[in-house]
C-alpha positions as CSV (number, residue, x, y, z in Angstrom):
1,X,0.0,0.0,0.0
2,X,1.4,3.5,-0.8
3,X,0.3,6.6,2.2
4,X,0.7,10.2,1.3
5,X,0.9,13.2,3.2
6,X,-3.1,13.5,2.8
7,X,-4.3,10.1,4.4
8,X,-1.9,10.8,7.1
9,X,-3.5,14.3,7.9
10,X,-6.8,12.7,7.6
11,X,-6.5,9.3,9.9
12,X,-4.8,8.9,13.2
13,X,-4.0,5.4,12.3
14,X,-1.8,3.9,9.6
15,X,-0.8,0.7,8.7
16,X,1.3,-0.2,5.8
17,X,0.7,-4.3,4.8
18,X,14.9,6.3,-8.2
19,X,22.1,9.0,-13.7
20,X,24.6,7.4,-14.6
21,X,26.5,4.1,-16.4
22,X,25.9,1.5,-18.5
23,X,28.9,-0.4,-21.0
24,X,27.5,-1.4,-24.0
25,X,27.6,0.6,-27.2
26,X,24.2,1.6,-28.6
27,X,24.0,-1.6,-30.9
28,X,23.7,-4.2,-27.9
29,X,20.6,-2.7,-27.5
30,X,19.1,-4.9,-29.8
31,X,20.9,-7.4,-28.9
32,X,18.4,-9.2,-26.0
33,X,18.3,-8.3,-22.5
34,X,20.9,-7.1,-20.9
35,X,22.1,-7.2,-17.0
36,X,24.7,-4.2,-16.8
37,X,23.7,-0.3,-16.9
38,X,25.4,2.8,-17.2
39,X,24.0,6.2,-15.8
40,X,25.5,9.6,-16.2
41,X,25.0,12.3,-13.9
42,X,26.5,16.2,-13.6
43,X,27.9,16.2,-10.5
44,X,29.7,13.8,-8.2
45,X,29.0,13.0,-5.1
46,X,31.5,14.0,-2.1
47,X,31.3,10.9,-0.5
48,X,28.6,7.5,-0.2
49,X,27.1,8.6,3.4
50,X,23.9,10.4,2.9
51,X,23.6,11.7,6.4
52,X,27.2,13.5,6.4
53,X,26.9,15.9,3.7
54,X,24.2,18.1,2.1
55,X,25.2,17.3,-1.1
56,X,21.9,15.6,-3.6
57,X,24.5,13.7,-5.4
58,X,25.1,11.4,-2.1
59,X,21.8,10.0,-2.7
60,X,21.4,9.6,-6.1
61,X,24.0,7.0,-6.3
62,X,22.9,5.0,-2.9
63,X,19.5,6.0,-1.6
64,X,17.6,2.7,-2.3
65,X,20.3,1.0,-3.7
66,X,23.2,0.9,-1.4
67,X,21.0,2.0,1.8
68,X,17.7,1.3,2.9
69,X,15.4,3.2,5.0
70,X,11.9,2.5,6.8
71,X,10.0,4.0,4.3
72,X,10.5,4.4,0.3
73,X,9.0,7.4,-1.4
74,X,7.9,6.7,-5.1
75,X,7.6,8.3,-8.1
76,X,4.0,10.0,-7.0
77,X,5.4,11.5,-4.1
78,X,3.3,8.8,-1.8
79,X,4.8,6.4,1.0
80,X,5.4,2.7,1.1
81,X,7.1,0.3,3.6
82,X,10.6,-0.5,3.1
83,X,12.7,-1.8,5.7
84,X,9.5,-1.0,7.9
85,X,6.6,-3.7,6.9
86,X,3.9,-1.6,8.4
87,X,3.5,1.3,11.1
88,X,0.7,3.3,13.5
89,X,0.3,6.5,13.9
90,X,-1.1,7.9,17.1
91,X,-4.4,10.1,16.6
92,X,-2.0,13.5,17.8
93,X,0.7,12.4,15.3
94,X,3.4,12.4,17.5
95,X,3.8,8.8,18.4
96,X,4.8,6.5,15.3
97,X,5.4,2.5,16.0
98,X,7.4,1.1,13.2
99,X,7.0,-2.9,13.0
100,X,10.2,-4.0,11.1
101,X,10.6,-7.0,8.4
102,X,12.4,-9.8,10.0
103,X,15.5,-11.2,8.8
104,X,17.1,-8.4,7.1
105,X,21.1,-7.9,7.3
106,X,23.5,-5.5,6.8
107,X,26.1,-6.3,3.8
108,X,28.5,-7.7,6.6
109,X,26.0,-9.8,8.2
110,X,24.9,-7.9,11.3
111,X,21.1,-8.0,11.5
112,X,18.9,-4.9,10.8
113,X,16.6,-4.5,14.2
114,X,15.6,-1.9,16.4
115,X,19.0,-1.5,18.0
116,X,20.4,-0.5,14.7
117,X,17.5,2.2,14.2
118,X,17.6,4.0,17.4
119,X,21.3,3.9,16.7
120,X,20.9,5.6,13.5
121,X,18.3,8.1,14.3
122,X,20.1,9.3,17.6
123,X,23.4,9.8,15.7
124,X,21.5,11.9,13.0
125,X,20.3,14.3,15.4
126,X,23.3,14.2,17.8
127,X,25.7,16.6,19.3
128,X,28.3,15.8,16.8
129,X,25.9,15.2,13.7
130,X,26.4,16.9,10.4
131,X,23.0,15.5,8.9
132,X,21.2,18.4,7.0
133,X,18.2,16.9,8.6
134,X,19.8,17.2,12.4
135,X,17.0,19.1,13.6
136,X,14.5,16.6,12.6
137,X,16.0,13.8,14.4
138,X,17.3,15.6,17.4
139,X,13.5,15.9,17.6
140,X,12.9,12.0,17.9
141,X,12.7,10.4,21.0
142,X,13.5,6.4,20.1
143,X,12.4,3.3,21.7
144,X,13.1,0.0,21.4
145,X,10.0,-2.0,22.0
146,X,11.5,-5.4,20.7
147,X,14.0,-6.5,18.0
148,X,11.3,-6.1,15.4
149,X,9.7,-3.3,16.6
150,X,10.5,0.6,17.7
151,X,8.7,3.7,18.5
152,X,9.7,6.8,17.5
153,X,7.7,10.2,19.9
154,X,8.2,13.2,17.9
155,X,8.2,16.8,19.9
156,X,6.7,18.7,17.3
157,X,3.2,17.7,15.0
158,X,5.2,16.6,11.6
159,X,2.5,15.3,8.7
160,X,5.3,14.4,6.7
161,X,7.2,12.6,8.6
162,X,6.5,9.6,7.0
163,X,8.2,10.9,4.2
164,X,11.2,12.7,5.6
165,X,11.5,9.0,6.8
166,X,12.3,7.9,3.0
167,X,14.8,10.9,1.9
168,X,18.7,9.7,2.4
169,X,19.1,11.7,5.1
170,X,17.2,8.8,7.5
171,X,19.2,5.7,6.0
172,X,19.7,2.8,8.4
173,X,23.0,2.2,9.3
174,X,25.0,-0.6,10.9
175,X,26.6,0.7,14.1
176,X,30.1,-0.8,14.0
177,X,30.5,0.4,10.2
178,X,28.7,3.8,10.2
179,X,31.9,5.8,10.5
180,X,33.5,4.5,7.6
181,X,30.1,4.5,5.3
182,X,31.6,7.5,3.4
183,X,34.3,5.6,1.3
184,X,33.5,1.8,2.4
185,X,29.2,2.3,2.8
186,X,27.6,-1.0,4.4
187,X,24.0,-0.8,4.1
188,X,21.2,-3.3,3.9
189,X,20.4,-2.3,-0.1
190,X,20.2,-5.1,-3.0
191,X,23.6,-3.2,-4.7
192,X,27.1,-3.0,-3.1
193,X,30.2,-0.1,-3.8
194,X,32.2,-2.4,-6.2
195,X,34.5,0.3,-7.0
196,X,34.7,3.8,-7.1
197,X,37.8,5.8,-9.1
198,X,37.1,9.3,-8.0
199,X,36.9,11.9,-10.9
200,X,35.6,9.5,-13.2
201,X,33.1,6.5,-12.2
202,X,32.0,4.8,-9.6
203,X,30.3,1.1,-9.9
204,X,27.6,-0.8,-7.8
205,X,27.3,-4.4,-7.8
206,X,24.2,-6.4,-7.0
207,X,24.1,-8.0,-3.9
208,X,22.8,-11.7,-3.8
209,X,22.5,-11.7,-0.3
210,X,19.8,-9.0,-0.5
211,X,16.2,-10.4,0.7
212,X,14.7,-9.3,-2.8
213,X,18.1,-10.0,-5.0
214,X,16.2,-12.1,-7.4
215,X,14.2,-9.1,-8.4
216,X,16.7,-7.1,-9.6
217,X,17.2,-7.2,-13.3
218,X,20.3,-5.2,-13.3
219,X,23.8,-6.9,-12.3
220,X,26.3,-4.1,-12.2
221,X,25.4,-0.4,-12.8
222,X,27.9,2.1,-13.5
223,X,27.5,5.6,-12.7
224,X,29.7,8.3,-14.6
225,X,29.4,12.1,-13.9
226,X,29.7,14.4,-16.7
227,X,29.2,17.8,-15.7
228,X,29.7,19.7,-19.6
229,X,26.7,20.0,-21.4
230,X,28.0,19.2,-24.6
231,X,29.9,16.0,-23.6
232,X,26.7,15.0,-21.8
233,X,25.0,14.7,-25.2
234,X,28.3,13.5,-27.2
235,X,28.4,10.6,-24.5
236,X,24.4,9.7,-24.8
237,X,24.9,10.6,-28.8
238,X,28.0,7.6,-28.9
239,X,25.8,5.1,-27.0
240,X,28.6,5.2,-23.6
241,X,25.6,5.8,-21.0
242,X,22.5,4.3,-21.4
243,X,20.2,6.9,-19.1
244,X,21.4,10.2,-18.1
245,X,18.5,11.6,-15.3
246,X,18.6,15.4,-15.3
247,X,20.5,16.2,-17.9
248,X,21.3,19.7,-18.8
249,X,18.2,20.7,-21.2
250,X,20.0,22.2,-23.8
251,X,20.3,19.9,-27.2
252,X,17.6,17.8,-25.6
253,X,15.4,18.8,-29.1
254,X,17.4,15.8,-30.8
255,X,16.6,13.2,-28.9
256,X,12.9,13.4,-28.8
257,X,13.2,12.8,-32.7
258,X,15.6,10.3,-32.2
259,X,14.0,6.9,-32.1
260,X,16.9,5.3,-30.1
261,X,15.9,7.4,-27.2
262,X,13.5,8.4,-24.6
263,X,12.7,11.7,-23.2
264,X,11.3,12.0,-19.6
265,X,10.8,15.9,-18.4
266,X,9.8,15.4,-14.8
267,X,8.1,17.7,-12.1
268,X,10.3,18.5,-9.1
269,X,9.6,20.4,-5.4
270,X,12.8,21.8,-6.4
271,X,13.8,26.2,-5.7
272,X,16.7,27.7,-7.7
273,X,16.8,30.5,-5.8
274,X,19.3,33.5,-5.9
275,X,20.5,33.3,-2.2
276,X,21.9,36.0,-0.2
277,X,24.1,36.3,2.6
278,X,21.8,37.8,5.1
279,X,24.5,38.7,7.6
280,X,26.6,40.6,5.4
281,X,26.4,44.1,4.7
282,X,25.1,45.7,2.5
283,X,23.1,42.6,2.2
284,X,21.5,43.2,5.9
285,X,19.5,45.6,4.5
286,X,15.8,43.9,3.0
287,X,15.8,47.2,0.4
288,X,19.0,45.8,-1.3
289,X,17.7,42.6,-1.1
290,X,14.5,43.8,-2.8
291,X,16.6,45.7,-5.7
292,X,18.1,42.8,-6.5
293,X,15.1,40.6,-6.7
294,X,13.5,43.6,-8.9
295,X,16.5,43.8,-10.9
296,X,16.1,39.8,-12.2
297,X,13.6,38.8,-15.1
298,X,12.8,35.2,-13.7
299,X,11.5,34.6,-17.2
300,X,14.8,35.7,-19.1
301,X,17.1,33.2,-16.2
302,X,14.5,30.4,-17.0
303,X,15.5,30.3,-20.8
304,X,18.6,30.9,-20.0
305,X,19.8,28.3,-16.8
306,X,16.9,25.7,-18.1
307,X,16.0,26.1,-21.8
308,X,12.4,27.4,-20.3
309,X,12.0,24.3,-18.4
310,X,11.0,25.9,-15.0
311,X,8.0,27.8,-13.2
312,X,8.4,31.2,-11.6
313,X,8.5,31.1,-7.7
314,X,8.0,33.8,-5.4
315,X,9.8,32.3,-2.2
316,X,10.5,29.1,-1.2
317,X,8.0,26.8,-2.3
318,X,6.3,25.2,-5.6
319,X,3.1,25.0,-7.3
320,X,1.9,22.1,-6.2
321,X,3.0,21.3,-2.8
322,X,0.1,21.7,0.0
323,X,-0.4,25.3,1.1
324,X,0.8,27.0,-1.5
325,X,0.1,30.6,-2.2
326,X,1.5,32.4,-5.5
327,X,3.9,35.2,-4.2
328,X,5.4,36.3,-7.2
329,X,3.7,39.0,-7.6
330,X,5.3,40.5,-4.1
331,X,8.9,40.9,-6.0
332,X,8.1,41.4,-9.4
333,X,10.4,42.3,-12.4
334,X,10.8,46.2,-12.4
335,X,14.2,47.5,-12.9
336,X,13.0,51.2,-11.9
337,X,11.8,49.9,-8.5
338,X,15.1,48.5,-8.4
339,X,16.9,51.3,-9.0
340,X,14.9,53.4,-6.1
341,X,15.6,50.7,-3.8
342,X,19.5,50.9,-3.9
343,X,19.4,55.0,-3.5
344,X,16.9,54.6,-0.7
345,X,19.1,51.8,0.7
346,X,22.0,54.4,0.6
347,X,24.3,52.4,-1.5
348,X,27.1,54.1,-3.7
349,X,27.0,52.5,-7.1
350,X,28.6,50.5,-8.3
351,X,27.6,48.3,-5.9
352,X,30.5,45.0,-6.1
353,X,29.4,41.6,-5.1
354,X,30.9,38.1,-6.1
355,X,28.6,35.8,-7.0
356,X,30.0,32.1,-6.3
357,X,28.5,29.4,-9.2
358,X,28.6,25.5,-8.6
359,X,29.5,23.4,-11.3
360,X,25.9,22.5,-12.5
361,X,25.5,24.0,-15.7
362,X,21.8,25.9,-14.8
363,X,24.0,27.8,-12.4
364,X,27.1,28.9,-14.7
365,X,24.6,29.7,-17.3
366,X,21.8,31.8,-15.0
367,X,24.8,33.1,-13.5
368,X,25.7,35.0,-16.5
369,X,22.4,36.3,-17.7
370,X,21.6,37.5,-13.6
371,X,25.2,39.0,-13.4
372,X,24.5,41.2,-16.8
373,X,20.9,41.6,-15.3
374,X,22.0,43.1,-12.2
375,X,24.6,45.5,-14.1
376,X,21.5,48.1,-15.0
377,X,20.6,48.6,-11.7
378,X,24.8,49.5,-10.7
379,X,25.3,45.9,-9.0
380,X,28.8,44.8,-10.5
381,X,29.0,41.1,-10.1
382,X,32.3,38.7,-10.0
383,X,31.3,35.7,-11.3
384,X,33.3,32.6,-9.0
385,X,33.1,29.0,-10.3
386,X,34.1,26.4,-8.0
387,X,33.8,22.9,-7.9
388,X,31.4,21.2,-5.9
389,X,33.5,20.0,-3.1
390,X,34.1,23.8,-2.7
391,X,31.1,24.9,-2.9
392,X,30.0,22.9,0.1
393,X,33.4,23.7,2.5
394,X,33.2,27.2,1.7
395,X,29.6,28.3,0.9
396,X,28.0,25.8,2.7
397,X,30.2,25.2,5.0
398,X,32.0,28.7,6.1
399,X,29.2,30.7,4.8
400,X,32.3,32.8,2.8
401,X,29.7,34.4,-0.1
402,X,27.9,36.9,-1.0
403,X,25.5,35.4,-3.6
404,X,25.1,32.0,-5.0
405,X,22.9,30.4,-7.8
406,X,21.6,27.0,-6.2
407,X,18.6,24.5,-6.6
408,X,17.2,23.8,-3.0
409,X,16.0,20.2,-3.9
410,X,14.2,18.9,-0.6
411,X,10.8,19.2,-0.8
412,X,10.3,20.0,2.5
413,X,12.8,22.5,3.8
414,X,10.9,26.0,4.7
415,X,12.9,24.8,8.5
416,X,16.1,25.8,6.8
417,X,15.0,29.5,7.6
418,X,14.2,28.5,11.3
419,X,17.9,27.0,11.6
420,X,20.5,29.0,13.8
421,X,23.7,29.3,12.1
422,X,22.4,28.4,8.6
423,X,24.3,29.6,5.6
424,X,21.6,32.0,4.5
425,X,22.7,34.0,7.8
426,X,18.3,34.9,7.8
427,X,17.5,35.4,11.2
428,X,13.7,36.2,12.2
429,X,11.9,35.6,15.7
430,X,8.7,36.3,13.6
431,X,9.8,33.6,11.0
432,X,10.7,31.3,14.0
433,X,7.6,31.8,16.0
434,X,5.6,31.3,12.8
435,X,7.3,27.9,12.1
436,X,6.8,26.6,15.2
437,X,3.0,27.0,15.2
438,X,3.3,24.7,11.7
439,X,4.8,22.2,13.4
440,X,2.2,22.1,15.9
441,X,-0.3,22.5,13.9
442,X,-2.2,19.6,12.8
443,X,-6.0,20.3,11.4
444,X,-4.9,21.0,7.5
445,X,-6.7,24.0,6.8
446,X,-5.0,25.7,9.9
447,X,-1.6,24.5,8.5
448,X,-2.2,25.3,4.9
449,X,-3.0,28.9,6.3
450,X,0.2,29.2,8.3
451,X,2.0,27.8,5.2
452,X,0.8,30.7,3.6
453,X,2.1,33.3,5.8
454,X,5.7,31.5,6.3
455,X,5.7,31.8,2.2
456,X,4.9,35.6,1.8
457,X,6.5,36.5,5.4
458,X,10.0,35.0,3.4
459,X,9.1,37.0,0.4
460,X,8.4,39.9,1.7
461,X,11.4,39.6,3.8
462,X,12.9,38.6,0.6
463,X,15.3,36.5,2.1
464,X,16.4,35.4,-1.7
465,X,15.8,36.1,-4.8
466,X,13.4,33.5,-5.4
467,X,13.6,31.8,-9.4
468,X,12.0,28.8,-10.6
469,X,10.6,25.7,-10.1
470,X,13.2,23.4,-11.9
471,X,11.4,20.6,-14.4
472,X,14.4,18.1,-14.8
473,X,14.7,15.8,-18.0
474,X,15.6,12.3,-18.4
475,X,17.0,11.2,-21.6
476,X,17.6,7.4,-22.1
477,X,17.7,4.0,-24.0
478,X,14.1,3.7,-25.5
479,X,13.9,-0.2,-24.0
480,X,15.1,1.1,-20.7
481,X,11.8,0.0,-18.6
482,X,11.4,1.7,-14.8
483,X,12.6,5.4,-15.1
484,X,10.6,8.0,-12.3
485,X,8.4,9.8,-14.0
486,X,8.4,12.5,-11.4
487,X,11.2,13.5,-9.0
488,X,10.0,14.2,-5.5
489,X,13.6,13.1,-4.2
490,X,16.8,12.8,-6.1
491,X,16.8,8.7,-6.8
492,X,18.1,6.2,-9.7
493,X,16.2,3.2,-7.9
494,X,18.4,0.7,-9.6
495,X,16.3,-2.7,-8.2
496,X,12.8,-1.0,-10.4
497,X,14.9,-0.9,-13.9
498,X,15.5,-3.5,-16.7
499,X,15.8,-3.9,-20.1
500,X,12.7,-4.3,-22.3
């Protein structure tokens, strides 16, 4: 059975009964099924353990595949059991009980039980965590009924808990193991790290010790990461990766009249924003802030970043996710506005800022068209490309930026703004106190309301220069069977594909 965030607000009780590689050329296709895979994707990941770095990539490569969680979102955005066979939830959604399958083990033969939970949930939201989700977790109260069962009391009211539950973030880990998951990752998944060399590919091989191993069609899947647009279509072009999931847009035109290929453009709860450092000046001041997001045609950075694959967003959240309000109209394009806004804010032009750009190509491209953008109004803009790895030690990490063009990908992250110390430097008690009532708030039209405010109070605040809604494309082998046709979390569910 699949749950989504709606039966859970509606019942008290709930009980349950997916670019990269591939090493065949294009003309094995044909050929009969095959058992090997190769995805591409832009960027690679850091490391293999989810709940150490922020980074999407992480999970792309081992969410489902090398780790397991309790839950397993799907394409749909709905809720099924994974390592959790079936669950209750208590009628003031606080108290979850979580009955586990039996006979599951980690890749080095420890079993998967309640112990191994707790242990995994407490070190996510624990002193010395660095999970992006700590706050969640340091929420949790765990307790270990039995070995196959666990209850988990929440502190605040959390409707989709269920969900957060399924992101990579909330992976099971084996205690003895856990510190080394990063470069040697032992999970309970149907695939295992065969080998990884950094820079240039990194391999999963299945694992027939998995409880489901037979059903996995796929042997060995290679992932390679090709961050340049124009070798990402030269590789899928040549036949060297079979699927590449969010490719960059541009050139995409050719494959959907290619008959060798499928094209998959996907929704997302994705926000390419325009953040700003909060706690710098002259970035303190909201009228700056507001010049710059008046200064930006969202339009103009759609075509430009995405090929027009994107929706205009006003703050952080989509069309499409519950509560949402339009707010685009509270920062709308107008370059005179923008202009006012800097001599009311005092500012001597030219204004210079740097503008730091991550390797993904929707972020050296908008960065361009924004920097030129921003020129009319007197904002001079130093474009700053950095490689991932740097991105997350120095904007991420040591919050050294001033503004940065980045796809928030979690569909549930309006928090961020709540967090102390976050790299957005956005500090509000009004913000805060407004959050907190959300997450005790649990009759949906009351929370759907408050999820209003918290989207124009961030707006009007205008925290960021909020962008676009990102649609991401899949382009692929046209007998490739199991692609998601929607993206509510960034996944390539190896175990749901085979060859048609």
């Amino acid at each position: 059975m699949k749950w989504n965030r709606r039966s859970l607000l509606a019942g008290s009780t709930l009980a349950a009964a997916a670019a990269t590689t591939g090493l065949a050329p294009l003309g094995a296709w044909a050929q009969g099924k095959k058992d090997t895979l190769t995805l591409a994707l832009v960027l690679e990941p850091p490391g293999l353990d989810p709940t150490a770095s922020a980074a999407s990539s992480i999970g792309e490569v081992v969410l489902y595949n090398v780790f397991e969680t309790l839950t397993k979102i799907n394409p749909d955005g709905s809720v099924s059991p994974l390592l959790a066979e079936s669950w209750e939830v208590s009628p003031d959604l606080k108290t979850y009980t979580f009955r586990l399958r039996r006979g599951v083990a980690f890749h080095n033969g420890a079993p998967c039980n309640a112990a191994a939970v707790k242990f995994s949930f407490e070190r996510a939201g624990g002193d010395k965590s660095t999970n992006k989700d700590k706050r969640t977790f340091a929420n949790l109260r765990v307790q270990v009924v039995d070995e196959h069962t666990v209850v988990l009391i929440n502190q605040d009211i959390e409707p989709d808990l269920l969900f957060l539950l399924g992101q990579a973030t909330a992976i099971i880990v084996e205690p003895k193991s856990a510190a080394t998951n990063a470069t040697k990752p032992v999970g309970t998944g149907p695939y295992r790290l065969d080998h990884w060399a950094k820079g240039a590919a990194l391999t999963l091989a299945r694992w027939d010790g998995h409880r489901n191993a037979g059903s996995a069609r796929i042997r060995r899947a290679t992932f390679r990461f090709i961050p340049d647009p124009a070798a990402q279509v030269a590789a899928l072009l040549a036949g060297d990766v079979d699927a590449f999931t969010r490719v960059t847009p541009r050139g995409v035109e050719q494959f959907k009249a290619n008959p060798r290929f499928q094209v998959i453009v996907s929704g997302s709860r994705a926000k390419t924003i325009l953040a700003m450092n909060n706690a710098r000046k002259p970035l303190q001041d909201v009228r700056v802030r507001r010049a710059i997001a008046a200064a930006i045609d969202r339009k103009t950075v759609i075509q430009a970043a995405a090929d027009g694959l994107g929706v205009p967003i006003g703050s952080h959240y989509v069309p499409g996710a519950f509560g949402y309000v339009d707010t685009t109209g509270i920062n709308p394009y107008d370059l005179d506005k923008a202009k006012k806004l800097i001599a009311e804010a005092g500012v001597k032009t030219p204004l210079h800022l740097t503008m730091t750009l991550p390797p993904a190509p929707y972020a050296r491209q908008g960065g361009e068209v924004i920097a030129a953008e921003l020129a009319k109004i007197g904002v001079t803009v130093k474009l700053q490309n950095v490689e991932w790895a740097q991105w997350l030690s120095g904007t991420y990490g040591a919050k050294n930026y001033d503004l940065t063009l980045i796809s928030h990908v979690e569909p549930f992250d309006l928090g961020n703004f709540a967090k102390p110390g976050y790299y957005w430097g956005y500090q509000s008690e009004r913000f805060n106190a407004l959050f907190e009532k959300i997450q005790n708030t649990a009759r949906p039209a009351d929370r759907a309301r408050l999820l209003g405010d918290a989207q124009r109070l961030l707006a009007e605040d205008c925290v960021h220069a909020f962008l676009y809604q990102p649609q991401w494309v899949t382009v692929a082998a046209k007998n490739l069977r199991g692609l998601w046709k929607d993206m509510p979390v960034f996944v390539n569910d190896l175990s749901a594909l085979s060859w048609g």
